[in-house]
DRENKOL-232539 format. One record per residue (C-alpha): z, y, x; residue in one letter. Coordinates in steps of 0.05 Angstrom, whole numbers, plus 5000, padded with zeros to 4 digits. Example, Ala and Ser with C-alpha at 12.3 -4.5 7.8 and 13.67 -1.06 7.14 Angstrom:
// DRENKOL-232539
515649105246a514349795273s
//
This chain:
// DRENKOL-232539
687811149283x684111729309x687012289263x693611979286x692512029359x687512549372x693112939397x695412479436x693512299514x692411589547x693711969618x700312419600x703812059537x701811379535x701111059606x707711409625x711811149571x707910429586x710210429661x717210509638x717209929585x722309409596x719208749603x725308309585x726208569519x718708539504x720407769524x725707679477x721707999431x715407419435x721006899429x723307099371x716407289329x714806599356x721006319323x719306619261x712506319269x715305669272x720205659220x713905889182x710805209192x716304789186x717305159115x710005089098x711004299107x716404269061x711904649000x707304049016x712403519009x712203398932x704303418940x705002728977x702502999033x707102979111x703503379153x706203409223x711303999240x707104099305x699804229265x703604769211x706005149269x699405159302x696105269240x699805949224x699706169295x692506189287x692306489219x695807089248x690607099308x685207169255x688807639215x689108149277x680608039280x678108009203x683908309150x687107689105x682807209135x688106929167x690706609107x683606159095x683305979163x689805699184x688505299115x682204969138x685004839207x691004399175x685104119137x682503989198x688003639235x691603309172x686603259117x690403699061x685803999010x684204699024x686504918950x692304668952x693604949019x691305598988x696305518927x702605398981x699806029016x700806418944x707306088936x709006399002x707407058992x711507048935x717106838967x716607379017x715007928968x721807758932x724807769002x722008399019x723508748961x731308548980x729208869051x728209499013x733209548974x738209389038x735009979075x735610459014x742710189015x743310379095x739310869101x739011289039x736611979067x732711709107x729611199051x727911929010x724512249059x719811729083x717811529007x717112178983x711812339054x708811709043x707411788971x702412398973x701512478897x697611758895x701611408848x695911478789x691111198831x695410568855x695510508784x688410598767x686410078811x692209568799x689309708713x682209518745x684208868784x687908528725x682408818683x677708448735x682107828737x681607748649x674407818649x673607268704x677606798662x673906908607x667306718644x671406188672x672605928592x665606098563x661205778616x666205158640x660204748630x656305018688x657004588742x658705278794x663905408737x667504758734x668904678817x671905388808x676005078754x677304438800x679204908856x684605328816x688404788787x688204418854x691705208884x696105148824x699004458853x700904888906x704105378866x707404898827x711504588892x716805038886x719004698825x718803978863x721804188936x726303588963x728004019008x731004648975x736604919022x731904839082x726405229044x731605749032x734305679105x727305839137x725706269086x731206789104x731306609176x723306819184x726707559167x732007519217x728307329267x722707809246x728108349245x731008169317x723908189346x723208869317x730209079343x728808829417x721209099409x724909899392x730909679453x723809589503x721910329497x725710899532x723511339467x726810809416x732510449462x737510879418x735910509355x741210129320x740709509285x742709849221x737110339234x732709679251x733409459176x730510139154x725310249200x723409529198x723309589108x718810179128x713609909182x712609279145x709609609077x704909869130x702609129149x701008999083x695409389079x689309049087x685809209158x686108879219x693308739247x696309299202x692009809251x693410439220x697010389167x703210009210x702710579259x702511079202x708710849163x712210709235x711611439251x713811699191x719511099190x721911379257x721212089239x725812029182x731611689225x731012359272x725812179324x720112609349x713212549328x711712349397x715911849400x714411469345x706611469364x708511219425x712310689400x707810509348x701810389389x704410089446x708009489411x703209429363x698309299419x702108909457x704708469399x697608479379x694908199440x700407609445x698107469369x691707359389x692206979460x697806559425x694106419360x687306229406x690305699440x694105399381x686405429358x684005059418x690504519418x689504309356x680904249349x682003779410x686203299378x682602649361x
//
């Protein structure tokens, strides 16, 4: 954050462009990351489904509201804690709330990989010149490290095999196979359509609240939706990064996102730090009180 805007001034860049923000698109904009939010929860219930287990619509909602509050505070925690707050309010084991939660970011991988490949389709300059500025000559160590983690992962199964009669050993065991119930719901969805349904409408709606988000700032109002598509492809790879809210990284592949569709330097700091802050701060004020709704239910 600081090598990104240590050229940049609070009193001259920032508060200026701030003052001229236009409040009724950064409305529509809450509305529909909220929708997404919901549809989020409504899809989660329907992984749970073939568990046995009907949690109420209300209670998902809330619980991924406040999974994206904690996200913005500790990185990934999000995903543990809006498991053990649907624990909480509907007694569903935390593994196989953890399992659904894998099963889910599979789903949206797949879906963002088709995000990509729509915005190289789009935007196919564009598409070449972020990648190839984003890249940096780190592709051997992406790969170094992804060779370490599944290196990692084979030697933890192998303790898991060798010592399964260790007490510590065999509730690890107990607590994969219960995630792998989880997994395993995609297989068993009653629901199928509607999974699909809320599946691909989370990433229209995500895409329209990034469309009104560019349409609230004077330096981005320009932006097309086809642009959107692109620039969206390129800011979310930044989110998935692991710090808090995406603070860095989003900004950094936001810039370089909005560079490569022909606008300033400037202007894409400006844009990048303003909605991520204020889209940070409605996270967190709407995640707290889905927090505080649903730890006072009896």
């Amino acid at each position: 954050m600081w090598v990104l805007y240590k050229d940049i001034s609070w009193e001259n860049d920032l508060l200026p462009a701030l003052k001229k923000v236009k409040w009724p698109w950064v409305f529509a904009s809450f509305v529909f990351g909220y929708v997404a939010t919901a549809l989020r929860g409504l899809r989660w219930n329907i992984m749970l489904e073939p568990m046995g287990y009907k949690v109420r619509d209300w209670w998902a909602v809330h619980a991924v509201a406040f999974g994206y509050c904690m996200n913005n505070l500790i990185p990934r925690s999000g995903e543990l804690a809006r498991c053990t707050l649907l624990n909480r309010t509907d007694h569903v084991p935390v593994n196989k709330l953890i399992g659904t939660v894998l099963l889910e970011r599979i789903v949206d991988i797949v879906l963002m990989a088709t995000l990509v490949f729509l915005a190289f389709v789009l935007e196919q300059d564009a598409f070449n010149s972020i990648f190839s500025q984003a890249d940096g000559g780190k592709g051997t160590t992406l790969l170094i490290l992804l060779a370490a983690a599944i290196g990692a992962f084979v030697v933890f199964l192998f303790l898991l095999r060798r010592f399964q009669h260790i007490p510590f050993f065999q509730k690890v065991q107990e607590f994969i196979l219960g995630m792998m119930d989880g997994l395993k719901s995609i297989f068993k969805l009653k629901r199928t359509s509607l999974f699909w349904v809320y599946s691909l409408g989370i990433w229209v709606f995500w895409l329209l609240m990034t469309f009104t988000s560019l349409l609230a700032l004077e330096e981005t109002c320009t932006m097309t939706l086809r642009q959107t598509v692109f620039f969206m492809a390129a800011s979310s790879l930044g989110m998935m990064v692991p710090t808090p809210g995406g603070a860095g990284a989003f900004h950094g592949m936001a810039i370089l996102g909005l560079q490569a569709l022909g606008y300033s330097l400037d202007a894409g700091k400006i844009y990048a730090m303003i909605s991520w802050s204020i889209k940070t701060t409605w996270d967190i004020l709407v995640g707290a009180v889905s927090f505080l709704i649903a730890t006072s239910k009896k």
